[in-house]
N, C-alpha and C positions, 0 to 999 in steps of 0.2 A: 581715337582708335587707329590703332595703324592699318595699312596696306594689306598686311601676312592675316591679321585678324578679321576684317573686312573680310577676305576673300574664304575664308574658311566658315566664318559663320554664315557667307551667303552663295556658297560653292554649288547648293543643287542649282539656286537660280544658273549661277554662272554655266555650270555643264549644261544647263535648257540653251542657255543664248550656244556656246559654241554648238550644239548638233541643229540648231534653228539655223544659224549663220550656214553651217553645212549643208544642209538639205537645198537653203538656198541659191551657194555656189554651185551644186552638184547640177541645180536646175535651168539655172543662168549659162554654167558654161559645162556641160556635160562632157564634152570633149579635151576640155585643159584638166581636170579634175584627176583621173587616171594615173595622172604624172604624180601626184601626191601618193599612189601605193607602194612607190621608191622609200620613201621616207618611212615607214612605218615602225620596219623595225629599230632603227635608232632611236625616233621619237617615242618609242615603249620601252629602250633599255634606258633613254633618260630619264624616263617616269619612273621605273623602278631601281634607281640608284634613287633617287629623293625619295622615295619612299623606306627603301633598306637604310638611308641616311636616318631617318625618325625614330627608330628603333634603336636604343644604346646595347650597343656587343654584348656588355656583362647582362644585361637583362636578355638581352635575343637567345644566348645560351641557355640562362635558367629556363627561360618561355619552353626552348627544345627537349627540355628533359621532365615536361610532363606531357607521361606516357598513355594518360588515361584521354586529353583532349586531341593528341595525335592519334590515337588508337579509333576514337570517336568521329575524326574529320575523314577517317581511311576508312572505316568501313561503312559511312553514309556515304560515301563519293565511290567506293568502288567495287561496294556490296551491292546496296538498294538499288543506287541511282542508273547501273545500267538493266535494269528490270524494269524502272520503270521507264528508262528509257527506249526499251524494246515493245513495252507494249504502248505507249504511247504515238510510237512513230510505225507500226501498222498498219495504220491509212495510207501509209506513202510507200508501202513496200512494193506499187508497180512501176514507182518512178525512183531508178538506182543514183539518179543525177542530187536529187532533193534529198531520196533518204541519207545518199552520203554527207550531205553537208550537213545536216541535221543532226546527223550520229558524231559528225566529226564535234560539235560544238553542245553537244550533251552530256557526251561521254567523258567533259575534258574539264574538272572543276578548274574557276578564276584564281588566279595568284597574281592579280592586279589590283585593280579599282575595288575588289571587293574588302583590301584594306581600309580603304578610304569610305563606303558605305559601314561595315564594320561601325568605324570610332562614328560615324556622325549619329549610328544607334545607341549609342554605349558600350558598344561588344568591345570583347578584349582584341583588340588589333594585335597586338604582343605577341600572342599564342597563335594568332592565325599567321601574323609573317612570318614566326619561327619554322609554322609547319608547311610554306611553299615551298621550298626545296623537295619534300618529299614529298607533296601532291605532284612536282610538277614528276619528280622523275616515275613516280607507279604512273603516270598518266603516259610517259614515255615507253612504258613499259607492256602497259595491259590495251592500250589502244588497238593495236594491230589485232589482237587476240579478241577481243571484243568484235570490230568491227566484220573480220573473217568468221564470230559466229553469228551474228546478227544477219548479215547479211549473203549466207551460205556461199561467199567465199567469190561473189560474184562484185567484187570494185573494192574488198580487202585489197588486190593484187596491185591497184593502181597508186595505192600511200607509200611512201620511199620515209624511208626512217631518218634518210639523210637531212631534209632541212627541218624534220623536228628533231633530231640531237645540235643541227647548228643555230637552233632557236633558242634550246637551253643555255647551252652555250651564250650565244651573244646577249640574252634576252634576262639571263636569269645568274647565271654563275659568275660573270664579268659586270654586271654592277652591283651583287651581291658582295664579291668581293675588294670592290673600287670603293664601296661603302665601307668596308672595315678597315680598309687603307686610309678611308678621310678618318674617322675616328680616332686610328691610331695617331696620324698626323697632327688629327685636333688634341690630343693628349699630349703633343711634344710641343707643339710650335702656335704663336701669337696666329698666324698664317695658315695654319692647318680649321683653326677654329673660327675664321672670318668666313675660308670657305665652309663650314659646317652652317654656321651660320646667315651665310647668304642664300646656300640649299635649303633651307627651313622654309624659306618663303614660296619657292618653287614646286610642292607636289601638286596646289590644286590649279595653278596654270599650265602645267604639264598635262595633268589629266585632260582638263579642257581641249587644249591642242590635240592629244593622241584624239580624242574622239572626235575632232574637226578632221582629223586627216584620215581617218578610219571612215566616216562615213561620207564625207566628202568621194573620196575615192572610189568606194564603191557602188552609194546610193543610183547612176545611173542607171547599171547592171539589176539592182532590186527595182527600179522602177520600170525597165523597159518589159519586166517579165513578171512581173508582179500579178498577174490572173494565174500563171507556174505557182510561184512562191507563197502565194495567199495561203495555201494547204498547212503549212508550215506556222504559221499563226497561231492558232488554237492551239496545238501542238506545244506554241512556246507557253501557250497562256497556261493552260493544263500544268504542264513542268511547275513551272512557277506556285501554284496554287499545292500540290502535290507533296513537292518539296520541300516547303513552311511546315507543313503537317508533321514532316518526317522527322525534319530537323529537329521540330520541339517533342516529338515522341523521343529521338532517341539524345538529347541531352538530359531527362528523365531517367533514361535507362541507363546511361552512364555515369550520373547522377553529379553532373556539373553545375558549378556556380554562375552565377547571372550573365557575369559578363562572359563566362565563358559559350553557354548557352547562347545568347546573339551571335557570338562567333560561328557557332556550328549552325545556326540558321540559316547566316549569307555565306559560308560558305557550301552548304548543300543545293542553294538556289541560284548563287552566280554562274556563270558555266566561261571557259576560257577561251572569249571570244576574239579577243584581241591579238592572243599570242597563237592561235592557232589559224588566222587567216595566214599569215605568210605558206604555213603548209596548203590551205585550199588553193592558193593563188599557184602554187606548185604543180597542182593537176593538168594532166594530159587535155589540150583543149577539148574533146568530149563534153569536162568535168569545169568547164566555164561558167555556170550557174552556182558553181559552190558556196564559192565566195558570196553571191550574193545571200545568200542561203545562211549564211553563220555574219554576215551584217546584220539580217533582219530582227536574224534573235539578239543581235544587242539592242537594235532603236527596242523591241520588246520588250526587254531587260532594264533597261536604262526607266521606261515606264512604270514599271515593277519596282524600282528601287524608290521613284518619289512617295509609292504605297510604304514599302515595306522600312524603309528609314524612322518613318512615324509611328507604320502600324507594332512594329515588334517591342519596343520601349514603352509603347502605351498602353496595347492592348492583347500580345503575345506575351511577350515574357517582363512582364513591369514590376516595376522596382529602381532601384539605387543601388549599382553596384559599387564597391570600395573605394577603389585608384582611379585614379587618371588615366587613358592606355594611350599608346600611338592612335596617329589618324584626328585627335579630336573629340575622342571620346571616352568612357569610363571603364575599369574594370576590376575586378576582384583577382587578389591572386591566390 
């Protein structure tokens, strides 16, 4: 077995060891740690160039022009999700510090790792990469508006649009399109295709690392204030539990195929924790607890996926879907 296969079929262990190693460093050396939230954004546009690399152009287009599983992922992530985002997070509406961090990492579906949970389910990863672009930009879009009504307008004022259009940007449009520049490359040149091929091997050591320097960096911060942050737990666990429900209600109603249906599962349930820490880290110090506040929901999250990998395949939505998809895992198309 090779290295690339190895690490793919044993990737959850592997992401337990890199946030185990993390919690560890963060506890060991609290004070060096910090310097790693330097890194984050690159080490997540690296991850999602190997990931946009797994997905072949001519298939990423076809994925983008069905209208019924985009239609499906938009209006679970930007219908439901903040309703039940709003009454979920209620208990915490006398502390604006918590609730914003909370809203900011509920309101924001994954257009990362939740490719990589995706195939290890089955779900059509295919359909779900094609449709980050436009989760990320309505998320660009309806954030401010959301958060201004949820929280009557009282730390709406403190979010700047500016380093979430420079997140899309660097995070999301620049290895999206660095990925279809190797692909093109790899259809002309010997050399274009060794690197496609050498990136193949690269998404689940990527992932590992992003979530070594993501919680590394921040777990201090969640632990110095964690009798704060506790509130937020349940919170997350709810979402999670809520979410599942919805997800398989509404690929029913939109009356999608298997693989697609795990799709809309995890992406109704991941929330986009990763790419929108660089904005909480942005906040007016005030707003210092944020960050910790949308780490927690991933160590949450990242819990939730060792369930939901197995439970949605097994005993969600079970079955054998058709094809093969990106990530590792199966789909119909």
């Amino acid at each position: 077995m090779s290295r690339t296969a190895w690490l793919r079929r044993n990737q959850i262990a592997v992401y337990a060891v890199a946030v185990a190693l993390a919690l560890g460093a963060a506890t060991v050396w609290p004070t060096a740690t910090p310097a790693l939230g330097s890194v984050v954004d690159p080490v997540l546009a690296v991850l999602l160039y190997v990931t946009f690399l797994e997905v072949p152009f001519v298939r990423f287009r076809a994925a983008f022009t069905d209208a019924r599983f985009l239609a499906a992922a938009l209006s679970t992530n930007f219908l439901v999700v903040p309703v039940v985002a709003w009454l979920l997070t209620r208990p915490l509406a006398d502390d604006p510090v918590i609730l914003l961090g909370a809203l900011l990492v509920l309101l924001t579906p994954c257009i990362d790792y939740v490719i990589t949970f995706t195939g290890i389910a089955g779900g059509d990863a295919e359909r779900l990469t094609a449709a980050t672009p436009a989760l990320m930009l309505v998320q660009l879009a309806l954030l401010p508006a959301y958060l201004w009504l949820f929280t009557g307008g009282r730390v709406a004022g403190v979010v700047e649009a500016g380093p979430f259009i420079e997140a899309f940007a660097t995070i999301i449009a620049l290895p999206l399109a660095l990925a279809w520049a190797t692909e093109a490359w790899a259809e002309r040149a010997p050399a274009g295709r060794r690197v496609q091929s050498a990136a193949g091997a690269l998404p689940v050591p990527m992932l590992a690392l992003t979530l070594f320097v993501v919680v590394a960096s921040q777990f201090p911060r969640v632990n110095a204030a964690f009798d704060r942050i506790a509130a937020v737990v349940p919170v997350y666990v709810a979402f999670l539990v809520v979410m599942v429900a919805v997800g398989r209600v509404a690929a029913d109603v939109f009356d999608l195929g298997l693989g697609e249906s795990r799709g809309l599962v995890f992406t109704s349930v991941t929330r986009n924790s990763l790419v929108v820490l660089p904005l909480a880290l942005a906040l007016p110090d005030g707003y210092a607890l944020a960050p910790a506040v949308v780490v927690t929901q991933t160590l949450v999250e990242l819990a939730g996926m060792l369930v939901l990998t197995r439970a949605v395949p097994r005993w969600i939505l079970p079955g054998t879907p058709d094809t093969v998809a990106a990530g590792g895992g199966q789909s119909e198309d």
